[in-house]
N, C-alpha and C positions, 0 to 999 in steps of 0.2 A: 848760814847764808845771811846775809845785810838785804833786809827787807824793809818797806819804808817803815821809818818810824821804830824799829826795831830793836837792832843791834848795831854793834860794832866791830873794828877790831882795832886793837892796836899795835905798832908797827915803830922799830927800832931805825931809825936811819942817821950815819954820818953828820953833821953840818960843822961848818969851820970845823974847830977842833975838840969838837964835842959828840956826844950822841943823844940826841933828842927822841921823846918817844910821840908819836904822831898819830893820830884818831883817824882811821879811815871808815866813812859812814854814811848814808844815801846824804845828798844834797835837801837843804829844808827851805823854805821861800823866806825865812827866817835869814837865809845866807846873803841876799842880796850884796848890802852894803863888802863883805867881806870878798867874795866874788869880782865885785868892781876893783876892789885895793889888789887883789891877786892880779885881776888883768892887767893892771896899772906894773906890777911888780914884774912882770914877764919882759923878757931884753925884746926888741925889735924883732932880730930872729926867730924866736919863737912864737911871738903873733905872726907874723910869715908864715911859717913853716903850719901852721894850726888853721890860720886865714886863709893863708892866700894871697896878702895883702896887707897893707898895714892901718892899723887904725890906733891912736893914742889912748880910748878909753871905752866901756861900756857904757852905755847912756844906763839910767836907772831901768827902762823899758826895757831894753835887752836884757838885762840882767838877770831883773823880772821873770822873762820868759823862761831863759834859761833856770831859774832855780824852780819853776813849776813841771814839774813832771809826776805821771801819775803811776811809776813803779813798771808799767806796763807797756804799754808803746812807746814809752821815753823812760829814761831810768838815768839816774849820774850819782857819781860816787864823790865824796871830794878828801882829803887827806889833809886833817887841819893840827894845829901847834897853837896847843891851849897854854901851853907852860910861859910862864915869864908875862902875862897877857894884863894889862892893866884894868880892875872893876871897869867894865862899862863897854870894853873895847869889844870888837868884833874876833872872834877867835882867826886865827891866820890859815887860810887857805895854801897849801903849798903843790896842789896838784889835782885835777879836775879829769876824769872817765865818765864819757855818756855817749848812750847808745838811741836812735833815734829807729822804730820800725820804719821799713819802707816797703814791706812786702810781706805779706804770712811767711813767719820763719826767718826773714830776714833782715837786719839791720845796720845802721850806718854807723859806726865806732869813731871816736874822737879819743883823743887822751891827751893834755899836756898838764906837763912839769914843770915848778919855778926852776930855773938857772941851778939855785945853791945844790940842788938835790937830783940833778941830770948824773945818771950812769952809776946810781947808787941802788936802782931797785924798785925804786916806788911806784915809778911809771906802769910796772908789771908786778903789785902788789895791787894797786887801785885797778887793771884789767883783770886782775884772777876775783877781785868781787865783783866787778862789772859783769864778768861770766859766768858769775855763780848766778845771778839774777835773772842775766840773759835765757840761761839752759832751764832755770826754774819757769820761765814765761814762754817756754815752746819754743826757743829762737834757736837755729841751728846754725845760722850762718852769721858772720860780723862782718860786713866790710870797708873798708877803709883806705880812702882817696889820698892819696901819700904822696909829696913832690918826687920827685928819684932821688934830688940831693941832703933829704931828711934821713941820713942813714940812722939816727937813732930810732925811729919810727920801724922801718924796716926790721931795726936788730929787735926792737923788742917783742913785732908780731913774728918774726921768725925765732924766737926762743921762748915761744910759748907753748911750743912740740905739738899744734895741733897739724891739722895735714892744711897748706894754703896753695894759691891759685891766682895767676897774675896775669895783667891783661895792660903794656905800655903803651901811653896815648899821651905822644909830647913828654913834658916835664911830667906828669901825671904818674904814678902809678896805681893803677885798681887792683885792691889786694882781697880776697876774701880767705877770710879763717875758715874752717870747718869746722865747727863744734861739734858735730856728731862725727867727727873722725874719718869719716867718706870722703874721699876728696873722686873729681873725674880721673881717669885714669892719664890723662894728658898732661893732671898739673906740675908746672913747676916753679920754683922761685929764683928769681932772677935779681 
């Protein structure tokens, strides 16, 4: 399991026409600068689809925040590409899982992908340590505020074979995972 400060894993993924090997490993407040270039690197749509909205950059303060988390009530993972990285440079960010508590047992899941590396896997490599953290810290439920027309979002909390449960409000859709495998007996995915 990827606990702060701990370990890691590493992770074979596609890019152009090569295969890159990728470090998946808790986020460090160390990541800032890298963090920002990653937001920067994501197409419109996918701040969309992750926001809500669009924004061109993370201020240093947001970034900030986001790289502080204490393992526990907040936890993120990020999937970086050390290779080819020139002395000095910030290692490359190519994909960002953080779970924020909102409730004993339950919390709010994010995951985005750069572009190059959409529909290759990593999305739900960086969830399966996200989950390993989450289950190690009591957390049974993940959920996750999804537009309708984010169907990769969808495909990947529905190919993560836990039992989920949906709830459509507008463009919205409220998805919870089950981590302990119990789902109501009403649930279904839509």
């Amino acid at each position: 399991m990827l606990c702060k400060n701990e370990s890691f894993r590493r992770v074979q993924m596609p890019h152009a026409d090569q295969t890159v090997e990728l470090i998946i490993r808790p986020i460090k407040p160390t990541d800032v600068p890298a963090l920002q270039i990653h937001y920067k690197r994501l197409s419109s749509e996918w701040v969309f689809y992750r926001f809500y909205g669009f924004k061109k950059e993370l201020t240093e303060e947001e970034a900030q925040k986001l790289c502080m988390v204490d393992g526990h009530y907040q936890a993120a993972v990020v999937a970086i590409r050390t290779q080819n990285q020139p002395t000095g440079q910030p290692d490359e960010i190519e994909g960002v899982a953080r779970y924020y508590l909102t409730e004993p047992g339950i919390a709010e899941v994010s995951v985005v992908v750069c572009d190059a590396y959409q529909g290759h896997g990593l999305g739900k490599a960086l969830l399966e340590e996200l989950i390993k953290i989450a289950r190690h810290n009591h957390i049974d439920c993940l959920d996750a505020l999804v537009l309708a027309e984010n169907w990769h979002m969808h495909h990947l909390l529905h190919d993560m074979r836990y039992p989920l449960t949906t709830k459509i409000s507008g463009p919205v859709v409220a998805v919870r995972v089950h981590l302990d495998g119990i789902a109501p007996v009403s649930a279904s995915y839509k």
